[in-house]
C-alpha positions in Angstrom: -15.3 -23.5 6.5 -15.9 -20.0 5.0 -13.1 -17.6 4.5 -13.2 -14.0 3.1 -10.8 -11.7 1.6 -11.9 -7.5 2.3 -10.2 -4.7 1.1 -12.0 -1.7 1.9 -10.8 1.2 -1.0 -11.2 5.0 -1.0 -13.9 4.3 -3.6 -15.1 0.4 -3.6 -15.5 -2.5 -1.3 -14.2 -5.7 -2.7 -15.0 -9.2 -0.8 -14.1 -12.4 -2.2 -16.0 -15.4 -0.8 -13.3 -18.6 -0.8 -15.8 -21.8 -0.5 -14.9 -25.0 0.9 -14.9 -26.3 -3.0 -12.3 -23.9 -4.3 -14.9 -21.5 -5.9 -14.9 -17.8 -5.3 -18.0 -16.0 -4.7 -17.7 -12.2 -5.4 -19.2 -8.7 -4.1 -18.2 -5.3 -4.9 -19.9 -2.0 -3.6 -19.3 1.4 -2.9 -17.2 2.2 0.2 -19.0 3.6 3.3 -16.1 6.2 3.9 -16.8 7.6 7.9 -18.3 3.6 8.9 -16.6 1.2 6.9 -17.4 -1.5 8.3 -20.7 -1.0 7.4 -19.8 -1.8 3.8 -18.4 -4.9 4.7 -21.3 -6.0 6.5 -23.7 -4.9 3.7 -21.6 -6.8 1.1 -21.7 -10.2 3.5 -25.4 -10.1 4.0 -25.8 -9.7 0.7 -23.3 -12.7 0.1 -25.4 -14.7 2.5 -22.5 -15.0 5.0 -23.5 -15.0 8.5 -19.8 -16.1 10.2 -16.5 -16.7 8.8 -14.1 -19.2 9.6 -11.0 -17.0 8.7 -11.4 -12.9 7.4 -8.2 -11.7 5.5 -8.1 -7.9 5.4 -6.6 -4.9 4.2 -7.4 -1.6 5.1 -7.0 2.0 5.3 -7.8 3.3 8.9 -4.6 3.9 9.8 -3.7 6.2 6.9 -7.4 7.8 7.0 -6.6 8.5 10.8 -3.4 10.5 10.1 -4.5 12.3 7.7 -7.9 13.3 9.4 -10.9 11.9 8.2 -14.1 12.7 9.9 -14.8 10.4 12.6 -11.1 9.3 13.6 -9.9 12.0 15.5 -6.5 11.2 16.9 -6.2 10.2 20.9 -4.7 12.4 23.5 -1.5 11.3 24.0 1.9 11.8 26.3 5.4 11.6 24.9 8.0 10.5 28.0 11.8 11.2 26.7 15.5 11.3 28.2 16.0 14.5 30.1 17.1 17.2 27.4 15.0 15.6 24.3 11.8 17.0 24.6 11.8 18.8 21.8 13.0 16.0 19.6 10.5 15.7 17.4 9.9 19.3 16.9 13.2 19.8 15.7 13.3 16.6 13.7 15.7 16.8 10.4 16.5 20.1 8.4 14.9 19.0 5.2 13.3 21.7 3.3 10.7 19.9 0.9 9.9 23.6 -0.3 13.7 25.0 -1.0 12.3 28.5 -2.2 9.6 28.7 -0.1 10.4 31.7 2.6 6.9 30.9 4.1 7.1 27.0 4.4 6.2 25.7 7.7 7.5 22.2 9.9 4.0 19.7 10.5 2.8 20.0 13.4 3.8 18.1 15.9 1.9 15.3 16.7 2.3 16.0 20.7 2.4 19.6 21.6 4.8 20.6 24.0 3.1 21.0 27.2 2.4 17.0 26.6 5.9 16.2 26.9 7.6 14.8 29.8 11.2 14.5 30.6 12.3 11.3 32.7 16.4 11.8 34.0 18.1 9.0 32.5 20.9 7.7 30.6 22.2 4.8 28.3 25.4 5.1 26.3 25.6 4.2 23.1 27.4 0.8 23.8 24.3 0.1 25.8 25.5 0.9 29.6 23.1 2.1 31.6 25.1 5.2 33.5 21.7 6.4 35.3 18.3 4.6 36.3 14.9 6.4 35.7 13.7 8.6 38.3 10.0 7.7 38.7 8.4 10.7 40.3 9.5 12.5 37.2 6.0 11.2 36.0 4.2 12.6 38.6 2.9 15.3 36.6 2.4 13.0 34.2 -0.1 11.1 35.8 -1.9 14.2 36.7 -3.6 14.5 33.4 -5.8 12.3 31.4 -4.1 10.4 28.2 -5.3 7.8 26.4 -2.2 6.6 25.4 1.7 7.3 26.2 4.9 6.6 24.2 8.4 6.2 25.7 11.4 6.8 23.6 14.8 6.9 25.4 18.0 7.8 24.3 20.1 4.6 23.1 17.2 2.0 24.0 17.6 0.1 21.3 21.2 -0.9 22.2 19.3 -1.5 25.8 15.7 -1.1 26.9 16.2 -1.7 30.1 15.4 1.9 31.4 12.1 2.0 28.9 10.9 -1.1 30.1 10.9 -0.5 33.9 9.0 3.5 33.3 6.5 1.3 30.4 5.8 -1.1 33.6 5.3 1.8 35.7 3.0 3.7 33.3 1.0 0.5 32.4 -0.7 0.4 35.6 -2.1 3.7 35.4 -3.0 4.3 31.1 -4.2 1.3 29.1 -2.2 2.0 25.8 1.5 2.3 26.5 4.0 1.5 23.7 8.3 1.7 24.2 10.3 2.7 21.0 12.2 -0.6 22.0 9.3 -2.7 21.3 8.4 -0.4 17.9 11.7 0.1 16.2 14.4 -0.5 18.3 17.0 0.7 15.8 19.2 4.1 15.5 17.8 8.1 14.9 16.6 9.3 17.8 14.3 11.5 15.4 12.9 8.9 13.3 12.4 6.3 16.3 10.8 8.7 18.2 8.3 9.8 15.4 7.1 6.0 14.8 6.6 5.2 18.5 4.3 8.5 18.8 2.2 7.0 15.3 2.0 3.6 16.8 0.5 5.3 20.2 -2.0 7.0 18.7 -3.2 4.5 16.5 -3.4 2.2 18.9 -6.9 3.2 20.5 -8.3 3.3 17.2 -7.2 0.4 15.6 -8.0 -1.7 18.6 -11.8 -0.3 18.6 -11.8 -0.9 14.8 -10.4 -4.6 15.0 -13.0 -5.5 18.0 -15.9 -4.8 15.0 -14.2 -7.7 13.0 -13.9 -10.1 15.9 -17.3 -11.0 15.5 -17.0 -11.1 11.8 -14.9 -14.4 11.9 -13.2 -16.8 14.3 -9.6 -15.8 12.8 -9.0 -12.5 11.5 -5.5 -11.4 10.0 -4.4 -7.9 8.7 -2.2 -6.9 5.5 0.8 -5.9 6.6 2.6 -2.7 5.0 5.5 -5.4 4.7 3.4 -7.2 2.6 2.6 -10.7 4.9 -0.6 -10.6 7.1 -0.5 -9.8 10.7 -2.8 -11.3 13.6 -5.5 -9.4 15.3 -2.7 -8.9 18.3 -0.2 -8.1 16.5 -1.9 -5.3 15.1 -3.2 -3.8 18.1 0.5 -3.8 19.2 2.0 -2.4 16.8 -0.8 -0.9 14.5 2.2 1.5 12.9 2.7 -1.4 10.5 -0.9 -1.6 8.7 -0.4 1.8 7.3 0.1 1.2 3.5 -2.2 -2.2 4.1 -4.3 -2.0 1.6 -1.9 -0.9 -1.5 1.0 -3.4 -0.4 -2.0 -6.4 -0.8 -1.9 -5.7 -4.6 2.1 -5.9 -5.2 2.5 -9.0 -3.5 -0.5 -10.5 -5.6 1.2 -9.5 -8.6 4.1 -11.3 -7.4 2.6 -14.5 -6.9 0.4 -14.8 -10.0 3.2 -13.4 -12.3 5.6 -16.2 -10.9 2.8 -19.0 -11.4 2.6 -17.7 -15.3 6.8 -18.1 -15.6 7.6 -14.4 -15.1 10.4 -12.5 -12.8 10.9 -9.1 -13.7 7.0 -7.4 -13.8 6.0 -3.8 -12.9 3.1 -3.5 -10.8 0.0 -1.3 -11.9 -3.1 -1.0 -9.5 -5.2 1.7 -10.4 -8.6 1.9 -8.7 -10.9 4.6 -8.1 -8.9 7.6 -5.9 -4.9 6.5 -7.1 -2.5 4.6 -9.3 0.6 2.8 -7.2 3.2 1.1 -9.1 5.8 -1.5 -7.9 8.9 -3.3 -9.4 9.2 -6.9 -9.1 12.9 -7.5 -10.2 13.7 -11.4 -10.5 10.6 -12.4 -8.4 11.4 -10.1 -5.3 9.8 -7.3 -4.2 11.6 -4.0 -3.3 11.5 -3.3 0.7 12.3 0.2 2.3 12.5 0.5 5.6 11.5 4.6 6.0 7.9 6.2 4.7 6.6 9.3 5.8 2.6 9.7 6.7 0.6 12.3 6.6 3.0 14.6 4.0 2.2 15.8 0.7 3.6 13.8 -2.5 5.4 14.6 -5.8 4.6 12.4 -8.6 4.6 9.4 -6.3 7.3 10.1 -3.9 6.8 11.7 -0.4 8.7 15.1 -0.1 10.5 14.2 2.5 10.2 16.9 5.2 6.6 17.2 5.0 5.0 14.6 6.7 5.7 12.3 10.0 9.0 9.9 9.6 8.1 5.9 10.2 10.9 3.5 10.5 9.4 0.3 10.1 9.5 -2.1 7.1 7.0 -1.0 3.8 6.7 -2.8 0.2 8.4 0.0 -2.5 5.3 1.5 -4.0 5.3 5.2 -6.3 1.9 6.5 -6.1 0.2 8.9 -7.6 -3.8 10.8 -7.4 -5.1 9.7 -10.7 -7.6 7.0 -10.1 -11.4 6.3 -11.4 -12.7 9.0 -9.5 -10.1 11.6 -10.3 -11.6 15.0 -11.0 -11.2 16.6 -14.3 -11.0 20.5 -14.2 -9.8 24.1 -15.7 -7.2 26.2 -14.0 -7.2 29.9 -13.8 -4.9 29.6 -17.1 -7.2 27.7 -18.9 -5.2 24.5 -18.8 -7.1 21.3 -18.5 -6.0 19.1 -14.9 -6.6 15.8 -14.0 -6.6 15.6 -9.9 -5.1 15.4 -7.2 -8.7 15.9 -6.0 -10.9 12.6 -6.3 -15.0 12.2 -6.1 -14.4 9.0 -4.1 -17.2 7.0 -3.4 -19.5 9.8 -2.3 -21.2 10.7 -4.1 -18.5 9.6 -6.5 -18.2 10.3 -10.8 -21.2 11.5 -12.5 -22.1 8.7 -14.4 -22.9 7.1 -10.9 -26.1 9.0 -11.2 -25.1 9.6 -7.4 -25.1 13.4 -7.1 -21.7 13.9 -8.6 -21.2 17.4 -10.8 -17.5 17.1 -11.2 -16.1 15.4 -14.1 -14.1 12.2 -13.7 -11.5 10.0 -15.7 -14.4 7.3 -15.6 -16.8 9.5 -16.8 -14.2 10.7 -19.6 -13.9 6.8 -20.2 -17.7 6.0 -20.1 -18.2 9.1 -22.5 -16.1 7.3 -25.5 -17.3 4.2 -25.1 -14.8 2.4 -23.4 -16.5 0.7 -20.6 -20.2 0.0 -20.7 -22.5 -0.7 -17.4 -20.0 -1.7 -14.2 -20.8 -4.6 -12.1 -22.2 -6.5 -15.3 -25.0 -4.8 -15.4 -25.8 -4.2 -11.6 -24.9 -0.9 -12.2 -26.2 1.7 -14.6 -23.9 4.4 -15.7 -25.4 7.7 -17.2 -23.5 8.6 -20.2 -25.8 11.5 -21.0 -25.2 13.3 -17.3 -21.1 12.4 -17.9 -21.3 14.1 -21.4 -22.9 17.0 -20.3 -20.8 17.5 -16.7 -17.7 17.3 -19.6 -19.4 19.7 -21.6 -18.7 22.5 -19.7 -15.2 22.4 -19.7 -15.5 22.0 -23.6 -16.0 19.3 -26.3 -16.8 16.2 -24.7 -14.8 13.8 -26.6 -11.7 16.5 -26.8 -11.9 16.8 -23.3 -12.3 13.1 -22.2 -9.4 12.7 -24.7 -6.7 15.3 -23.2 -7.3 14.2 -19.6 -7.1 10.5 -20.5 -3.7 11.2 -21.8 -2.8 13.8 -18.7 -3.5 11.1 -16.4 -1.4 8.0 -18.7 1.8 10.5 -18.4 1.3 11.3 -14.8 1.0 7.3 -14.3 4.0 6.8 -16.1 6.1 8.7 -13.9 5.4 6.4 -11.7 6.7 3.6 -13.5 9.7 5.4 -13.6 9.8 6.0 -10.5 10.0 2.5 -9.5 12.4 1.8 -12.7 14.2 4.1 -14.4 15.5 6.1 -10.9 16.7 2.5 -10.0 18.7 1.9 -12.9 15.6 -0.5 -14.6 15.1 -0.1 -18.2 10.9 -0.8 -18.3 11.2 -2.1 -21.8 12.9 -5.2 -20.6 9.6 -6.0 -18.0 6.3 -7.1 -18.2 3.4 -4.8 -17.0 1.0 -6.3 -14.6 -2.4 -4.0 -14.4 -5.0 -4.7 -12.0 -7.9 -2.6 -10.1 -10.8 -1.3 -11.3 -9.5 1.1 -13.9 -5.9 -0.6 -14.3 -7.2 -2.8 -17.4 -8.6 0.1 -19.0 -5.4 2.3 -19.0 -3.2 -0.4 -19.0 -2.1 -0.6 -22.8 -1.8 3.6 -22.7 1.0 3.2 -20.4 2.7 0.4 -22.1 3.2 2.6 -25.0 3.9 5.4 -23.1 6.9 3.0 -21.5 7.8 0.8 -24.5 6.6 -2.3 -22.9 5.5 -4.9 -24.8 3.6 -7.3 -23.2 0.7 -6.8 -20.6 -0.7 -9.1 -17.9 -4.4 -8.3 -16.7 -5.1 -11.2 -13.8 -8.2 -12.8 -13.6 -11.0 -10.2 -11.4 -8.8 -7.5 -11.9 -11.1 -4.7 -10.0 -10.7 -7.6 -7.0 -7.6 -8.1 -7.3 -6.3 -6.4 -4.2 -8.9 -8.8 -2.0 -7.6 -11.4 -4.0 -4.1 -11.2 -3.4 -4.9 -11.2 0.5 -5.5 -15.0 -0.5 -2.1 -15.6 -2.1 -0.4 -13.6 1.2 1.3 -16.0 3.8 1.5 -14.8 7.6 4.8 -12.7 8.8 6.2 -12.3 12.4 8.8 -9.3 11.9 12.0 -9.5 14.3 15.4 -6.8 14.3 18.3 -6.2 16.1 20.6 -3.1 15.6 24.4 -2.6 15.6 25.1 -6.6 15.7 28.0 -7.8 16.9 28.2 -10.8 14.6 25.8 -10.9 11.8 25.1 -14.3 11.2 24.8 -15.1 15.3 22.2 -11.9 15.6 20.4 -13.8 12.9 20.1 -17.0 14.3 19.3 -15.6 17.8 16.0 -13.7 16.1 15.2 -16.6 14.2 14.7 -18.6 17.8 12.6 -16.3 19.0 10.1 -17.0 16.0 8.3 -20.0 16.4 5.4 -21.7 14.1 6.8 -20.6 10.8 7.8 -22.5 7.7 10.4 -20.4 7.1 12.7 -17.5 7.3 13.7 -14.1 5.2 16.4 -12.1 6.4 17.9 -8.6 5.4 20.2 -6.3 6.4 20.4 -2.6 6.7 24.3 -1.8 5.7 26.5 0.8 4.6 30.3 1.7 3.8 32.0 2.7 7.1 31.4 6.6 7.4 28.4 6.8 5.2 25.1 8.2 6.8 22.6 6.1 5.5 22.0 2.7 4.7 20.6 0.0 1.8 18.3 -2.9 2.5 19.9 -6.1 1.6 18.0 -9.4 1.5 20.6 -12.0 2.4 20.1 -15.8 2.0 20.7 -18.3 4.6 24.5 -19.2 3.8 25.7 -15.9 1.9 28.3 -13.7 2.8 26.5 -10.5 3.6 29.3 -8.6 2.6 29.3 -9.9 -1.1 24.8 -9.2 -1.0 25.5 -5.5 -0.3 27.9 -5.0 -2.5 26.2 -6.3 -5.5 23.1 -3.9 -4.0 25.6 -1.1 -4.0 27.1 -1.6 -7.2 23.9 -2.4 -9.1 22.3 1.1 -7.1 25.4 3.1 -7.5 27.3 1.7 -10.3 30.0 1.5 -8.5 31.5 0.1 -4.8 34.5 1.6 -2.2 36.9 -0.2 -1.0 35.9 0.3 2.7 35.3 -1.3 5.5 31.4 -2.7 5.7 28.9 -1.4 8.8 25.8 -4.0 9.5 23.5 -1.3 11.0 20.4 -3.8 11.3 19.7 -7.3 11.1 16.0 -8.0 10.3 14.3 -11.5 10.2 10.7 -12.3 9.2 9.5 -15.8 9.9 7.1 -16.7 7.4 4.2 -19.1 7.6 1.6 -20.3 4.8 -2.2 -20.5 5.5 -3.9 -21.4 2.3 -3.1 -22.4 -1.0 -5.3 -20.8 -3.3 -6.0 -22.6 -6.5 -8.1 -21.4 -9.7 -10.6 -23.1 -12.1 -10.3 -22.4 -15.9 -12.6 -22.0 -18.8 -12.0 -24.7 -20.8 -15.2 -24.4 -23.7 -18.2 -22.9 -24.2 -20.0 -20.9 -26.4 -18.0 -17.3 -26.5 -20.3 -14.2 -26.2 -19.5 -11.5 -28.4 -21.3 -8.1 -29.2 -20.9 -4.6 -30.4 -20.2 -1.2 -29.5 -19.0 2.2 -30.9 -16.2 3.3 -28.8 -13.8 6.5 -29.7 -10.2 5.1 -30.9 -9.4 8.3 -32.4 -12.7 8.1 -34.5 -15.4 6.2 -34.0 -15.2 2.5 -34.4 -17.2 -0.6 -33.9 -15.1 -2.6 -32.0 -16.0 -6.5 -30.8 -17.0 -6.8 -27.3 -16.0 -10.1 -25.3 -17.5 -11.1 -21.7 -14.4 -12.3 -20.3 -16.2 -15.6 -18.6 -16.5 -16.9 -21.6 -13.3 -16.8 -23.2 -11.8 -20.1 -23.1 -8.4 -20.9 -22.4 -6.3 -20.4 -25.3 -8.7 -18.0 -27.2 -7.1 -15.3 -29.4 -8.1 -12.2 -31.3 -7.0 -9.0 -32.4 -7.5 -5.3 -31.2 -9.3 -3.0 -31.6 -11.6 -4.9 -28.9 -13.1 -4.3 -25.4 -13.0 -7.3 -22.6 -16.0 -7.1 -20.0 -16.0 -8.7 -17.0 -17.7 -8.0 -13.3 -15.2 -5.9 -11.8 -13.3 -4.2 -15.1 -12.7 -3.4 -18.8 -9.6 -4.4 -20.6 -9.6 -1.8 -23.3 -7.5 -3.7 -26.4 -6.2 -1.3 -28.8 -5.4 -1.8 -32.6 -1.9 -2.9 -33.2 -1.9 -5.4 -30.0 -3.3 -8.8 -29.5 -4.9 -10.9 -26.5 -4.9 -14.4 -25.5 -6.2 -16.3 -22.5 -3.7 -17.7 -20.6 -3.5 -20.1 -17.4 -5.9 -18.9 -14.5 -7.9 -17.3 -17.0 -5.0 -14.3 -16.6 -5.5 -12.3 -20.4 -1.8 -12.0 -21.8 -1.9 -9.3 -24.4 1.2 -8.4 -27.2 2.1 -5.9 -29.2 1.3 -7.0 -33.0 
């Protein structure tokens, strides 16, 4: 049996090999960005993998889709509503992401107008269905050529009767059909409507992308936004879920590994080669929210609201920001030096790639001072002298590579506070877990940027994100809206679920009155009411003395497909050179190769850790020690 772990990247490829023995087998390569599958093939030839038991994988195409790379254009599709909605999601919410802006425009809508059909039904909001669906108001409909369709009626997700019998209709005439009740079959017509248009779109290219990998493997699951994987089917169905696949992968990794080494409260920090993300981890769970917006633009890390497409559907809490390997380095019209948001991506990539690249980049700024030496031990040559000279025209080299390496750490850092200090989280008090390509080598300029102390960098930290698809267990995702009784609505979704080792549930609840809602993981047992208000009260600082309003019951069933266990350097002769790298001045620092470092080993910064997929960078005034799973724990001195 041979099972593989991809995560395909803006910049890189990563595939980890799991062998029958326990041993991992390892390939990273640039990305392939319009065919990316062709990366992944390349990387398994070159792996000598012809078929594979089981393919985990996380990927991008649904994000890349929405926002419009080349070579995913989105489907035709038709948008059937309750008579009097057709403009629904045109008019959407009033938020204003651009308050002063007398010029600001609404997104597009996804479906124009003329694509819009109006069916004459009704459901009240109790659930009563006061009028049936009159079927030849598709007849227009089926005049025109779609390749998909979504159906979002008023009130369906108190009861879809009304959306199921137009979906059975419509199925025999278009092959991709999708009902909001099937999607999110909770409250906001807006919202609701939004995601079942995503899912319908993505649906045609999804299922064309996920036929490529059925030949790839005889099981292949997806990474979930959620952060569980998904089957082939499931994706297909409801493809709205992969869209933050590939950065959700990395937080739940983090989870996993930091709770094997005895820690709860750990800060996420994946930083590869186009963006940073950063998660919290507060007493071993990870944050869940259940609205994102594709498609928009962000503000350090958080997506102004208003400017993209709503999607109500379960994501991991992630703050991300465009500072990444790859992230250009420029001059504004001021003079000022910038770091990003632009990135050289994989193609043709930073200029040390020797690939064509003109534009500057943090890992040329990195490359220029020494910090990291050749990538892929040694596969791959970087050229410092094209990387000095492309800084050079923005000014000193070194002064340059310096400013912009500390532009980037602060714009990372308002990340981490994102995810901690707008919660109420003092980051002092948690552990930072860096992973990615270029998290180990920025890692320790955040932690004093934060306060934090101590420093996790996992073993294969550029892999990490593949990885962590090894650690992920299997999730079949199950809600119900405006429950009667709580604790009944869960059991009833938790029948449905079958297979699973186990359940997680949450709630979406508010204060009677109040607008919107928190998500409140409730254990099996609790009193729901005494969860949210220790959510409330630790979100707010305080609690009412109202009435409490369940707006959502949501189950996942959980089940476990491999445990992943890793081997240990125990002895062996430690290989140690050196190198001049900038640390203020120039200093000749000690250079480990992380394979050889046995468990236990200590020593002192200044020092620089190589390995095949990263650089820990170890400044003076903290320390390093291996750790269990060969994970590097470094401390402030």
């Amino acid at each position: 049996m041979t099972l593989a772990a991809v995560d395909i990247g803006g910049t890189f490829t990563d595939i980890i090999i799991l062998e029958d023995d326990g041993s991992l087998r390892f390939y990273k390569g640039l990305t392939t960005p319009k065919e990316p599958e062709i990366g992944v093939r390349k990387g398994l030839q070159q792996l000598g993998v012809k078929k594979l038991s089981k393919l985990f994988h996380a990927t991008t195409i649904a994000t890349n889709a929405l926002l419009g790379q080349l070579n995913l254009e989105l489907p035709r599709t038709a948008l059937v509503v309750t008579k009097g909605f057709r403009d629904i999601i045109e008019i959407g919410r009033q938020n204003r992401p651009e308050l002063y802006n007398l010029y600001f425009t609404k997104p597009k809508p996804l479906v124009p107008r003329d694509s819009r059909y109006e069916v004459d039904e009704r459901t009240t909001p109790d659930g009563k269905v006061i009028k049936e669906p009159n079927l030849k108001d598709l007849d227009e409909l089926l005049k025109k050529s779609y390749e998909a369709v979504a159906i979002s009626f008023l009130h369906s997700y108190k009861n879809p009767e009304n959306e199921k019998k137009v979906k059975d209709y419509l199925s025999k005439f278009f092959k991709y059909v999708v009902a909001s009740h099937e999607v999110s079959p909770e409250q906001r017509e807006y919202e609701r409507t939004s995601t079942t248009v995503i899912n319908a779109m993505l649906m045609p290219i999804v299922s064309r992308y996920v036929e490529g990998l059925r030949s790839l493997a005889e099981e292949v699951y997806i990474m979930s936004s959620s952060g569980g994987l998904i089957t082939l089917e499931e994706t297909v169905r409801r493809p709205v879920q992969i869209i933050e696949s590939g950065p959700s992968a990395g937080l739940i990794g983090a989870k996993v590994f930091a709770e094997k080494l005895g820690y709860k409260d750990v800060i996420s920090f994946d930083m590869g080669g186009t963006t940073a993300k950063a998660g919290a981890i507060v007493n071993g769970e990870v944050e869940i929210t259940s609205e994102y917006e594709v498609g928009g633009r962000t503000h350090h890390g958080r997506i102004i609201k208003g400017s993209g497409y709503p999607v109500r559907f379960p994501f991991v809490d992630l703050a991300e920001v465009s500072a990444g390997g790859g992230t250009i380095i420029w001059v504004d019209e001021g003079g000022a030096l910038r770091v990003g948001p632009i990135s050289a991506g994989a193609d043709p990539g930073p200029v040390c790639y020797g690939r064509g690249g003109v534009y500057p980049t943090l890992t040329d700024a990195m490359a220029v001072e020494g910090k990291i030496g050749d990538l892929l031990s040694g596969e791959m040559r970087l050229d410092i002298k094209s990387a000095e000279a492309a800084l050079s025209k923005l000014g000193d080299p070194i002064d340059i590579a310096e400013e912009a390496i500390k532009l980037a750490s602060v714009e990372m850092a308002r990340a981490i506070r994102l995810v901690t200090v707008e919660r109420g989280l003092d980051p002092e008090n948690f552990t930072l877990f860096a992973f990615g390509g270029a998290g180990p080598q920025f890692a320790l300029e955040l932690a004093d940027e934060m306060g934090i102390r101590e420093v996790i960098v996992p073993p294969h930290p550029g892999l990490f994100s593949a990885l962590s698809l090894l650690t992920a267990d299997l999730r079949f995702e199950a809600r119900k809206a405006f429950p009667e009784d709580v604790d009944k609505a869960f059991e009833e979704l938790e029948s449905n679920i079958h297979d699973v080792d186990y359940f997680i549930r949450y709630i979406d609840a508010r204060y009677k009155g109040q607008g919107w809602e928190l998500t409140v993981r409730v254990e099996k047992g609790q009193d729901y009411r005494k969860a949210f208000e220790e959510k409330y009260l630790s979100t707010y600082g305080y609690t009412l003395p109202y009435p409490i309003e369940v707006v959502l019951v949501r189950v996942f069933g959980v089940k476990r497909l491999i445990d992943l266990k890793l081997t240990e350097q125990t002895s062996g002769e430690v290989k140690v050179s050196k190198r001049k790298v900038y640390l203020g001045d120039w200093t000749e620092v000690e250079v480990y190769k992380r394979e050889t470092l046995p468990k236990g080993f200590k020593a002192k910064g200044p020092a620089i850790i190589e390995e095949y997929s990263s650089t820990t960078v170890v400044k003076d005034g903290w320390e390093f020690e291996v750790s269990k799973f060969g994970s590097i724990i470094l401390r402030r001195v």
